[in-house]
RODREN-403835 format. One line per field, with one value per residue: residue number from 1; x, y, z of N, C-alpha, C in turn. Coordinates in steps of 0.05 Angstrom, whole numbers. Example, Ala and Ser with C-alpha at 12.3 -4.5 7.8 and 13.67 -1.06 7.14 Angstrom:
! residues 2
seq	(1_2)
neast	(264_257)
nnorth	(-114_-45)
nup	(156_142)
caeast	(246_273)
canorth	(-90_-21)
caup	(156_143)
ceast	(264_258)
cnorth	(-66_1)
cup	(156_157)
END
This chain:
! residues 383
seq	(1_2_3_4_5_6_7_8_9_10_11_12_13_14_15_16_17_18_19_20_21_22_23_24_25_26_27_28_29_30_31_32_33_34_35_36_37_38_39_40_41_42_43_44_45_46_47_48_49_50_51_52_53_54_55_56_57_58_59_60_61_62_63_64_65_66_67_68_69_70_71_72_73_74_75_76_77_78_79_80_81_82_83_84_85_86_87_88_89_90_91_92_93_94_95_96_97_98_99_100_101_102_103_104_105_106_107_108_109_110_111_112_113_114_115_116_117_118_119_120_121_122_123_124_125_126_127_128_129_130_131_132_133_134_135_136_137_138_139_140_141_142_143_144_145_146_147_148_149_150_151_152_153_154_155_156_157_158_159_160_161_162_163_164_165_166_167_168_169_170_171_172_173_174_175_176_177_178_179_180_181_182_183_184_185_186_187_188_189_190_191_192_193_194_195_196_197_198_199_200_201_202_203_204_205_206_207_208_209_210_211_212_213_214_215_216_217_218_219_220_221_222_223_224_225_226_227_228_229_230_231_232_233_234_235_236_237_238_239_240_241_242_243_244_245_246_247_248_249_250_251_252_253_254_255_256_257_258_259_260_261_262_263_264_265_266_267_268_269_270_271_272_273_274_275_276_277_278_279_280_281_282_283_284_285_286_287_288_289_290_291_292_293_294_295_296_297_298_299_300_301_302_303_304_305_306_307_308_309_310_311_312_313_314_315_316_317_318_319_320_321_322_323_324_325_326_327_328_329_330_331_332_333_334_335_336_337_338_339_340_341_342_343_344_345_346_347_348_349_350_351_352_353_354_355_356_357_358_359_360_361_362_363_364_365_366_367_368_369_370_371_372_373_374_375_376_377_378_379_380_381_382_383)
neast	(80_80_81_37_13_54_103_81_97_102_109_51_36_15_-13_-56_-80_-99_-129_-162_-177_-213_-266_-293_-272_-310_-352_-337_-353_-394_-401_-407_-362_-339_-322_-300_-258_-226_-173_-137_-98_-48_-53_-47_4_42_31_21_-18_-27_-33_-106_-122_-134_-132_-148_-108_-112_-92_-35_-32_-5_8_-36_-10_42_118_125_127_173_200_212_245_286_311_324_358_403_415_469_497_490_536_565_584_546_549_575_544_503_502_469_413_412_408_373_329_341_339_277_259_272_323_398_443_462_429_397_387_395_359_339_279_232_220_272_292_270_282_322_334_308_351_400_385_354_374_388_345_328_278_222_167_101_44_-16_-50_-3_47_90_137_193_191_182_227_270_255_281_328_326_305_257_186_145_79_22_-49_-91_-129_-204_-221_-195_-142_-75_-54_-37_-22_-25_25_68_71_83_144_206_272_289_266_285_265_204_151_116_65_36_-2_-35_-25_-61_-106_-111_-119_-115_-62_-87_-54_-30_-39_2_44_63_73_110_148_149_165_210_245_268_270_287_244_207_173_139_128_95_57_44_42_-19_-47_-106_-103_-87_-48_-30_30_91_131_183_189_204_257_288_293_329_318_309_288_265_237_212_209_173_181_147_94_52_92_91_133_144_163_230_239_265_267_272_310_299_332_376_442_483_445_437_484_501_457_467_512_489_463_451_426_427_426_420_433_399_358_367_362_308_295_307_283_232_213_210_169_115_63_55_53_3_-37_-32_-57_-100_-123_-126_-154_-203_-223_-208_-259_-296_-302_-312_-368_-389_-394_-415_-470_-476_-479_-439_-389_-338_-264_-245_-198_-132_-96_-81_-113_-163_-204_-250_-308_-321_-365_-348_-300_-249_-212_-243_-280_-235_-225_-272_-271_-236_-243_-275_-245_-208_-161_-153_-132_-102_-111_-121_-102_-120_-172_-202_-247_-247_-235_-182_-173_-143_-128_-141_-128_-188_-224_-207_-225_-280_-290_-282_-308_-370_-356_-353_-412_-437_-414_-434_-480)
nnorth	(-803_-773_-806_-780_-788_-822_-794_-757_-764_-729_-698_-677_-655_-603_-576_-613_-598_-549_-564_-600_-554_-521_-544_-526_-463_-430_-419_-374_-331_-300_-281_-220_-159_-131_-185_-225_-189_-191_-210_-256_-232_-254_-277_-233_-216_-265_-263_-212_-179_-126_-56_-37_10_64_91_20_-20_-66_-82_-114_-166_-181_-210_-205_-204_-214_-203_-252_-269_-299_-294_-242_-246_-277_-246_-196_-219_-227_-180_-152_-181_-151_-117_-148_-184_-220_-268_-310_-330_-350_-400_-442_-431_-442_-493_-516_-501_-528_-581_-577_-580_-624_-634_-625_-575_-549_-540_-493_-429_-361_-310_-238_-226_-258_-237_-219_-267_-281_-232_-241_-291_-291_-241_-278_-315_-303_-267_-206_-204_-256_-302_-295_-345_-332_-334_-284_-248_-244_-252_-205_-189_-216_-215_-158_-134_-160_-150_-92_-112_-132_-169_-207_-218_-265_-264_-303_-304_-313_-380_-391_-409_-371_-398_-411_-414_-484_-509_-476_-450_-492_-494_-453_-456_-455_-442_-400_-391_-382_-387_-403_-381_-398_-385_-416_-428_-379_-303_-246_-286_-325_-375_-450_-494_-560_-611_-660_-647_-591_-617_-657_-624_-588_-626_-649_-596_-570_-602_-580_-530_-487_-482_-440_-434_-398_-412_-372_-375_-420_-441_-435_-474_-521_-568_-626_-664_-641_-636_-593_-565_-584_-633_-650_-617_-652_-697_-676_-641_-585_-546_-486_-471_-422_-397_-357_-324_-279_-277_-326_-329_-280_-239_-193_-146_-155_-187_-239_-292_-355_-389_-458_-512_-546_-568_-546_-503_-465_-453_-420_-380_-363_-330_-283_-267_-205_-160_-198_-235_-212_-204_-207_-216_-277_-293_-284_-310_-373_-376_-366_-409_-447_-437_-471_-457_-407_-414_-445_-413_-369_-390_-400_-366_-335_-368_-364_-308_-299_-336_-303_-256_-275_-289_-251_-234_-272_-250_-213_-223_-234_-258_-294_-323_-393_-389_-402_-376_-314_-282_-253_-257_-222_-210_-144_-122_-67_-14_-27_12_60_38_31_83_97_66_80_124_111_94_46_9_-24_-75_-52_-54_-115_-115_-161_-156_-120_-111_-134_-147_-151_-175_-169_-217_-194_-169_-198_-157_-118_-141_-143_-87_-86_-109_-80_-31_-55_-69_-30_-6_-31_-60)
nup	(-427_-364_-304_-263_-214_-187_-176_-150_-90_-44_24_50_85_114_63_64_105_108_66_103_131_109_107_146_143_125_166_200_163_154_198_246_239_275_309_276_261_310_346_399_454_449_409_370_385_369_314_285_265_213_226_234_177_139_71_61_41_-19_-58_-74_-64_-18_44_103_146_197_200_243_310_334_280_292_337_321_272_322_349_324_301_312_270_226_210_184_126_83_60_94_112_81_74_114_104_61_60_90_58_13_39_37_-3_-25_-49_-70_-50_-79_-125_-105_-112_-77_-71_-74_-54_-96_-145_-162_-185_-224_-260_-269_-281_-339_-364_-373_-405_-445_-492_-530_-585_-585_-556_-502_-485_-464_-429_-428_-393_-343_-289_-302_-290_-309_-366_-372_-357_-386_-443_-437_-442_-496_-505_-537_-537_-536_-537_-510_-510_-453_-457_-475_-417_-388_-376_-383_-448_-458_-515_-542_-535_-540_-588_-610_-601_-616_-651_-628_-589_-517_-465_-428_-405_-337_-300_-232_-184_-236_-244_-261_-248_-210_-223_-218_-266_-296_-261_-282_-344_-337_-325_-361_-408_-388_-382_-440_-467_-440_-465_-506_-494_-441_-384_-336_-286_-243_-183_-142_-105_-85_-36_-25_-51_-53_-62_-44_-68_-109_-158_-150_-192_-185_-176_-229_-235_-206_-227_-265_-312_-353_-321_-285_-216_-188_-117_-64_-3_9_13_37_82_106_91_61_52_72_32_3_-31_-70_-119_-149_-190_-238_-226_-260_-286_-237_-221_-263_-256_-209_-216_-232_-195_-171_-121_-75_-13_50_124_163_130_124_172_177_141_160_214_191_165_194_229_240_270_254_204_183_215_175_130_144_163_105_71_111_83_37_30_52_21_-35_-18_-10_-76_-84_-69_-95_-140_-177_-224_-216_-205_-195_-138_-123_-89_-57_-65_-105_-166_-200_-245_-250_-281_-304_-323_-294_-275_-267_-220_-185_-180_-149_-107_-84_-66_-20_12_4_-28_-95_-144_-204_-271_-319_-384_-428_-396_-376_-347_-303_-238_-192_-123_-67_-13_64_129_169_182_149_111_105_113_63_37_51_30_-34_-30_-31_-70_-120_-106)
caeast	(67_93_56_26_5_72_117_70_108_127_102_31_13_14_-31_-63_-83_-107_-158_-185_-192_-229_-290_-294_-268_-328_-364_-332_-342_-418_-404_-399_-341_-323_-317_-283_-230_-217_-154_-125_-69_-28_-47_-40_29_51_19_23_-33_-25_-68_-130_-115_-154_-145_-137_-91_-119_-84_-11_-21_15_-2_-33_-1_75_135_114_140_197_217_219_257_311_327_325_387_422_419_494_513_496_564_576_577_520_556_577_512_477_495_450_386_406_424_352_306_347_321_258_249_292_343_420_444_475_400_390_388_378_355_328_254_229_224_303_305_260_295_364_328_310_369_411_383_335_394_374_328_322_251_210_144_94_18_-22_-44_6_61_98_172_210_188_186_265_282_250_297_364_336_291_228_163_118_47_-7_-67_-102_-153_-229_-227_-171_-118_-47_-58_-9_-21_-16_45_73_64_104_167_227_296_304_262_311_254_182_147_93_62_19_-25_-32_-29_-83_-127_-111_-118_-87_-72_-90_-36_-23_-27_24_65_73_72_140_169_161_171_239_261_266_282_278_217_209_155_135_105_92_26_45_23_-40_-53_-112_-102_-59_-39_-16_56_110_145_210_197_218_279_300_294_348_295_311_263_268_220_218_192_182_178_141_68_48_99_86_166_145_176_242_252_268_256_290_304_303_340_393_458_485_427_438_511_499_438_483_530_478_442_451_423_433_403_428_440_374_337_372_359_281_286_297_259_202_210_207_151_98_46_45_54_-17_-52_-37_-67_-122_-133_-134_-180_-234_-217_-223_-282_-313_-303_-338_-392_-401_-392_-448_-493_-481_-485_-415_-370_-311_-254_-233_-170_-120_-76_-80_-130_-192_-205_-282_-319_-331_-378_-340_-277_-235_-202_-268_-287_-219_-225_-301_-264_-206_-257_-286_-219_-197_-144_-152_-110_-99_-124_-97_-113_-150_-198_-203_-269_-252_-219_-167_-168_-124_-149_-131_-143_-215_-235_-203_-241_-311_-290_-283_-346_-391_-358_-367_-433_-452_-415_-452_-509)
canorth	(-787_-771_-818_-748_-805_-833_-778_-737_-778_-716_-686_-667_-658_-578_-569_-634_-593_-532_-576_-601_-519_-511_-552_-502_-437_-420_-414_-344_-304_-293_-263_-191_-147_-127_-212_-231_-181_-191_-226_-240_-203_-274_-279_-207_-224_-285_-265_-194_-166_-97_-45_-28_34_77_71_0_-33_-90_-89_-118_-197_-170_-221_-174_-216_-232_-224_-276_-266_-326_-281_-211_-248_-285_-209_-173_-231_-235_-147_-144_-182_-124_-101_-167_-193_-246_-292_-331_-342_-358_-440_-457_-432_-457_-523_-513_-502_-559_-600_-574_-578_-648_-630_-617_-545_-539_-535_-476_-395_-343_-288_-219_-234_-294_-224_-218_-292_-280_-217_-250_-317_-275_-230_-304_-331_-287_-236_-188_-220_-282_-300_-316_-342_-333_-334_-264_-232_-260_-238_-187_-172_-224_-205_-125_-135_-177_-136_-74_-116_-132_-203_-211_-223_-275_-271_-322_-295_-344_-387_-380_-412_-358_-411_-413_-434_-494_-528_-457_-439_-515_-492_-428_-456_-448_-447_-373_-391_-394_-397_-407_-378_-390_-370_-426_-410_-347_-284_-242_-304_-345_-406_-473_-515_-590_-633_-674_-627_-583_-640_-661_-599_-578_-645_-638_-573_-573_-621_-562_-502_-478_-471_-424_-445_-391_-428_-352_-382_-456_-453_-437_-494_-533_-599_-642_-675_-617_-629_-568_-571_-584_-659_-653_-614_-674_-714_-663_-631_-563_-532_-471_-456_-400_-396_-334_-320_-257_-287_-344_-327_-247_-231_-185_-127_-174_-187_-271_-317_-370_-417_-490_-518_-570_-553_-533_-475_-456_-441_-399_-356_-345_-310_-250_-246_-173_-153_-216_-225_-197_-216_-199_-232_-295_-302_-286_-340_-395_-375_-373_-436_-468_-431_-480_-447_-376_-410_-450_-387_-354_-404_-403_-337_-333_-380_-347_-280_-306_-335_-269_-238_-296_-290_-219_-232_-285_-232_-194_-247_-226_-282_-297_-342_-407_-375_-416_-358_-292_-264_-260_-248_-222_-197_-118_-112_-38_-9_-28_44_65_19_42_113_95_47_97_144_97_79_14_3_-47_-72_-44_-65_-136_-122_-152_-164_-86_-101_-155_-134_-172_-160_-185_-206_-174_-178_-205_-134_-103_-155_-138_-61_-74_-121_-56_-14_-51_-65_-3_3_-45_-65)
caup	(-406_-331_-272_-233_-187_-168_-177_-128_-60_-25_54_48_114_100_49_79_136_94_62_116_135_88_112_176_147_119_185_212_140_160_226_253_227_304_321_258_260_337_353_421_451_445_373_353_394_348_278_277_239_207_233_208_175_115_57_69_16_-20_-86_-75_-59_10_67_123_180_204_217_263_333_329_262_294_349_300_274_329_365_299_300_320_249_206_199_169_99_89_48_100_126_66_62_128_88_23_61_100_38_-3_47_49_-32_-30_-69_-50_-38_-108_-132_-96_-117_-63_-90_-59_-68_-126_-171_-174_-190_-252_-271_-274_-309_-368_-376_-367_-422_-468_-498_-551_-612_-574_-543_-482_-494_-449_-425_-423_-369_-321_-266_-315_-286_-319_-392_-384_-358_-411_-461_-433_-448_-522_-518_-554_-519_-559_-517_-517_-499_-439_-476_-472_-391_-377_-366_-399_-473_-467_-536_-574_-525_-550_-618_-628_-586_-642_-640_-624_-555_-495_-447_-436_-374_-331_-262_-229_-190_-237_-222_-234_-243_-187_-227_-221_-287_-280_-257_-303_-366_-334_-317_-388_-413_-377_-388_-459_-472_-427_-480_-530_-487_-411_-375_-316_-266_-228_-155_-114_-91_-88_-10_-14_-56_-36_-71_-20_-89_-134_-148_-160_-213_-172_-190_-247_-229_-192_-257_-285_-333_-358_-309_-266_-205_-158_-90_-50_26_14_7_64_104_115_89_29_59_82_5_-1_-49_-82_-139_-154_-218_-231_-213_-283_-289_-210_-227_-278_-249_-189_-228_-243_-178_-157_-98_-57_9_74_144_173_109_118_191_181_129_174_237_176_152_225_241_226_269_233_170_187_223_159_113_145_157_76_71_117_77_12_38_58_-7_-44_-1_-22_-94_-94_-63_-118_-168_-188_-229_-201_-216_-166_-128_-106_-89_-33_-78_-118_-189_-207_-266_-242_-304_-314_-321_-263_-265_-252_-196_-168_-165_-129_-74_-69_-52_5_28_-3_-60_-103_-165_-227_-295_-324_-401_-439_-379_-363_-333_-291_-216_-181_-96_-47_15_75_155_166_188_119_85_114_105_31_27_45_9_-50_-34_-31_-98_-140_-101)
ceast	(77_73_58_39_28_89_110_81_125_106_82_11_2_-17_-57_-92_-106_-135_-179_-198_-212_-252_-308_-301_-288_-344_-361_-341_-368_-418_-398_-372_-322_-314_-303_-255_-214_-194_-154_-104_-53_-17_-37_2_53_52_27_9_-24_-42_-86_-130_-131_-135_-133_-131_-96_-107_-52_-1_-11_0_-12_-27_20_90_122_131_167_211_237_242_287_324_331_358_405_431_448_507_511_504_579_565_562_533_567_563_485_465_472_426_384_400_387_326_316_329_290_244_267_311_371_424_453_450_385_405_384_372_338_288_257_235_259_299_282_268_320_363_329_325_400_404_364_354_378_369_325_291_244_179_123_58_7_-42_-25_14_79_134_185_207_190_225_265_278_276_331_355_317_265_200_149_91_38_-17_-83_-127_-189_-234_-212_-153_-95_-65_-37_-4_-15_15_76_84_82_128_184_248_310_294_267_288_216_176_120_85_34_11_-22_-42_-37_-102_-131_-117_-100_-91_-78_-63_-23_-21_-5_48_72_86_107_158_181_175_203_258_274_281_273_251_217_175_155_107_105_72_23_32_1_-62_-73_-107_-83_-40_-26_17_69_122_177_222_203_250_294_294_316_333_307_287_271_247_234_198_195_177_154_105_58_65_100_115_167_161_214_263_279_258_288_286_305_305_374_417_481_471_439_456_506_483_460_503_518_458_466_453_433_418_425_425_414_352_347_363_326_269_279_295_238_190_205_174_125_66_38_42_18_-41_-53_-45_-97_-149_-137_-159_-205_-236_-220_-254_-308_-325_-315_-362_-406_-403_-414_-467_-494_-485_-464_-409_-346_-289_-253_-206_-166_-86_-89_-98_-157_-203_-233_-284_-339_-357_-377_-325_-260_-220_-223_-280_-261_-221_-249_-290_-248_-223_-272_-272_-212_-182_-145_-138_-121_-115_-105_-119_-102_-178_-204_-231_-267_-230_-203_-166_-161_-135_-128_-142_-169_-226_-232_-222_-274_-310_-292_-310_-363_-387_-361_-396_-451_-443_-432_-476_-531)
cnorth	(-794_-795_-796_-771_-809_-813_-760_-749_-755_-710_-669_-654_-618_-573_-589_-619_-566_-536_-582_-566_-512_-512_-533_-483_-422_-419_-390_-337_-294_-276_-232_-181_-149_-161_-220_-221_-181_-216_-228_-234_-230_-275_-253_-211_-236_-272_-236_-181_-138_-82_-34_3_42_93_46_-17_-65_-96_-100_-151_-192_-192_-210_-179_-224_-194_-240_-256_-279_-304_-261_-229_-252_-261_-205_-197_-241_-204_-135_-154_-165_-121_-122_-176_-216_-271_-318_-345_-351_-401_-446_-452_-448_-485_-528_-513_-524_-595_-600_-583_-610_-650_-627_-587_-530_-529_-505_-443_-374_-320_-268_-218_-249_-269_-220_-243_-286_-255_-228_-279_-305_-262_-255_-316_-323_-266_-226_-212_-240_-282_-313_-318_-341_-327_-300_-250_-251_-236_-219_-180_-193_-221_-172_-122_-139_-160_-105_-83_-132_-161_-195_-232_-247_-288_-277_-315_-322_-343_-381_-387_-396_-373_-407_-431_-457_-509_-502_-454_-464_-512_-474_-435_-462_-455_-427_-367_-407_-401_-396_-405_-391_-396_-379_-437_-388_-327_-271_-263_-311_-377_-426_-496_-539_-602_-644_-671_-611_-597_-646_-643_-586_-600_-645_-624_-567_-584_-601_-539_-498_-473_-460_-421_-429_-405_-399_-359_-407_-463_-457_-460_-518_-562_-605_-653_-661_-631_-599_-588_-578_-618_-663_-643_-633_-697_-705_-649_-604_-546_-516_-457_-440_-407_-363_-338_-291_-271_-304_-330_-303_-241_-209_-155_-136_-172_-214_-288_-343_-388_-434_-496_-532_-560_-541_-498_-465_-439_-410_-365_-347_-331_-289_-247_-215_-174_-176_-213_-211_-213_-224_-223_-271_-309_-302_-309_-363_-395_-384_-396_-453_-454_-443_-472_-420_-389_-426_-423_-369_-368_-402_-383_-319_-334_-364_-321_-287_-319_-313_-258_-248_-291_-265_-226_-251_-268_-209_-201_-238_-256_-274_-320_-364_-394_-398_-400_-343_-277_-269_-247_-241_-204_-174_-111_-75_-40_-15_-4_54_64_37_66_113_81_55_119_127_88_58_16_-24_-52_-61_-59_-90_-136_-153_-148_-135_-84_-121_-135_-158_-154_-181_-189_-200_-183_-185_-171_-122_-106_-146_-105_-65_-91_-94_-45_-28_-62_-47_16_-2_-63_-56)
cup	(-379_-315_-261_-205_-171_-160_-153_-98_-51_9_45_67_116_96_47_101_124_76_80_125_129_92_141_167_137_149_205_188_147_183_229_239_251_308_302_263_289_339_383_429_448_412_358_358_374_325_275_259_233_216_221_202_147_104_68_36_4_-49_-97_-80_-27_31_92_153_173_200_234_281_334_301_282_317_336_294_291_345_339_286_287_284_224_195_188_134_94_74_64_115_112_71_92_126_73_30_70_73_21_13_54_7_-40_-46_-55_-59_-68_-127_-126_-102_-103_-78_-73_-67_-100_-155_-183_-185_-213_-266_-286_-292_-335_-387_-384_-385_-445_-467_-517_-584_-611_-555_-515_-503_-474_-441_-421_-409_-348_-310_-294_-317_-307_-348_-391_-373_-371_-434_-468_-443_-478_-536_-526_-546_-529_-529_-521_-496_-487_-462_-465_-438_-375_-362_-393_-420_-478_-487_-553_-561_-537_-574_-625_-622_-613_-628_-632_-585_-533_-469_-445_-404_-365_-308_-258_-199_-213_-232_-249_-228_-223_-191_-226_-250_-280_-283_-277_-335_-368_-333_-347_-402_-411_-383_-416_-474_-465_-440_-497_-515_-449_-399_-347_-302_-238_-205_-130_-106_-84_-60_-9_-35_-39_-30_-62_-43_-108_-132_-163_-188_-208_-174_-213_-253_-218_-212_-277_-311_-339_-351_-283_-245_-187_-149_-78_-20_33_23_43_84_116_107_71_39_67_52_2_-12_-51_-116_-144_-178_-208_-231_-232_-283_-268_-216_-235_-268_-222_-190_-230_-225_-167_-136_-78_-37_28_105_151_158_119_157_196_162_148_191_215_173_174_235_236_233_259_205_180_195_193_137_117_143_126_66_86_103_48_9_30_29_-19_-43_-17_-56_-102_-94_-83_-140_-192_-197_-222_-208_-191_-154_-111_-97_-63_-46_-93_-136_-205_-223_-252_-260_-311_-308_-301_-255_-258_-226_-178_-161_-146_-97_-64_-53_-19_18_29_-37_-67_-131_-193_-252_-315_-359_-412_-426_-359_-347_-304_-269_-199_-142_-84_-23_44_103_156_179_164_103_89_111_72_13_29_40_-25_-49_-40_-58_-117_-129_-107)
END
């Protein structure tokens, strides 16, 4: 078995900081709608909220603040390279997130959003009649590609706490399966596995065949202690995470991720990224990444917004999952197509249906004004 304990020695001050939040951010979700959603013109300045507009979009994950200011700036004096080819502007990201994930640069995948980098994992290593295996309801893209060029799905349905089953998932791994996924926080849950199950879990498992460790939510992580799975990449493990930029840092429109894996795998996946990034993308990377006050303002502003929603969902004596993600996963007790066409009618979209839990609703949270617009409307659904 891994030491969590020791292994966990990386820069906590972050998610450090996010904890302590925590003890606060509950103290705005009770207040007015008008005083909640009120910024001022410095902050609207910096952060950039979206404006409050009807319907108001709550069903994407979408962060509803950034570019930052420091971003939009980076673009707009980096404009003129356009008409240039990005390749020779990629290494002072790659070199920038290697050091940000401790690794060297060879470790590193850019990739046009984390979804290319799980598109191009799958087709990279699940060919036709070869398997992923993977947990059910999760994040979706890198299995319905894969499926399209010929690989074979094998789904484990989450167990009775709706977490990844990782002892049945353990169990089916063969010698026809090239990789083994899974997306933690997940998505729609928003759960996190424990530490030290996952940790094994991937070590083992990696022994046998690839594991692919989706981290799109890894920021909003409360536990100062969680580690990524990136320590084990730095053990040489047969372990692939992505990161994205779209999430925390407001980029999802931008379209930046990346991947972390040892410098064997790296190779390879960088042979079948596609799209690539672009001038623009690569310059709102690292303003992003420096930006340590937007990336805080928007942690926190989560937190009081997941909050909110909570709040409402006690008053309704709704169940709900713990979210350690941009979102919030509750038992609608009816159809969630249902519910949606009722909240589309009151001007709020919310997500789709994650079978088998067709009754359960997943919602993103959204400016603290969004969020208090979609508290009374569903109050006024299921109250």
């Amino acid at each position: 078995m891994l030491d969590f304990g020791k292994i966990c020695n990386m820069s906590l001050s972050r998610r450090e900081w996010l904890k302590s939040a925590s003890l606060f951010g509950g103290l705005t979700m009770l207040t007015g709608a008008a005083t909640i959603g009120r910024l001022s013109a410095e902050e609207i300045e910096k952060f950039n909220p979206r404006p409050f507009n009807t319907p108001i979009r709550l069903g994407s994950n979408e962060n509803p603040y950034g570019p930052s200011a420091i971003v939009r700036k980076a673009m707009m004096d980096n404009f003129d390279l356009g008409c240039r080819y990005p390749w020779v502007y990629n290494a002072p990201l790659r070199e920038m997130i290697a050091k940000k994930e401790g690794v060297s640069p060879d470790h590193i995948v850019l990739v046009s959003g984390s979804t290319e980098g799980l598109k191009i994992t799958g087709i990279t290593y699940a060919g036709r009649g070869e398997e992923i295996i993977s947990g059910l309801p999760t994040f979706l893209s890198m299995m319905e590609y894969a499926k399209i060029w010929g690989a074979d799905i094998n789904w484990v349905p989450l167990d009775k706490n709706m977490d990844y089953d990782l002892e049945e998932i353990e169990k089916r791994v063969s010698s026809k399966t090239k990789l083994v996924f899974l997306c933690n926080p997940n998505n729609p849950t928003g759960k996190l596995l424990p530490a030290q199950k996952v940790l094994d879990f991937c070590d083992t498992v990696s022994e046998k065949t690839i594991v692919f460790s989706d981290e799109a939510y890894y920021d909003y992580i409360e536990d100062p202690n969680y580690p990524s799975m990136v320590e084990l990449v730095k053990k040489g493990k047969n372990v692939i995470v992505s990161r994205t930029l779209s999430k925390v840092y407001g980029l999802a429109g931008i379209r930046l991720g990346y991947l972390v894996a040892k410098p064997d795998i790296a190779a390879a996946l960088n042979e079948r990224v596609v799209a690539n990034t672009n001038v623009m993308a690569i310059e709102a990377g690292k303003a992003a990444l420096n930006d340590e006050e937007f990336y805080k303002f928007s942690l926190q502003k989560n937190l009081e917004a997941r909050k909110m929603i909570e709040s409402t969902l006690n008053q309704l004596d709704l169940e709900y999952l713990p979210s350690q993600a941009n979102f919030v996963f509750f038992h609608a007790k009816q159809d969630v197509r249902k519910l949606a066409e009722i909240m589309a009618k009151k001007g709020v979209i919310i997500g789709r249906p994650f079978p088998p839990f067709n009754d359960w609703c997943r919602v993103s949270t959204g400016t603290l004004e969004e969020v208090a617009f979609f508290n009374k409307a569903l109050l006024e659904t299921l109250g």
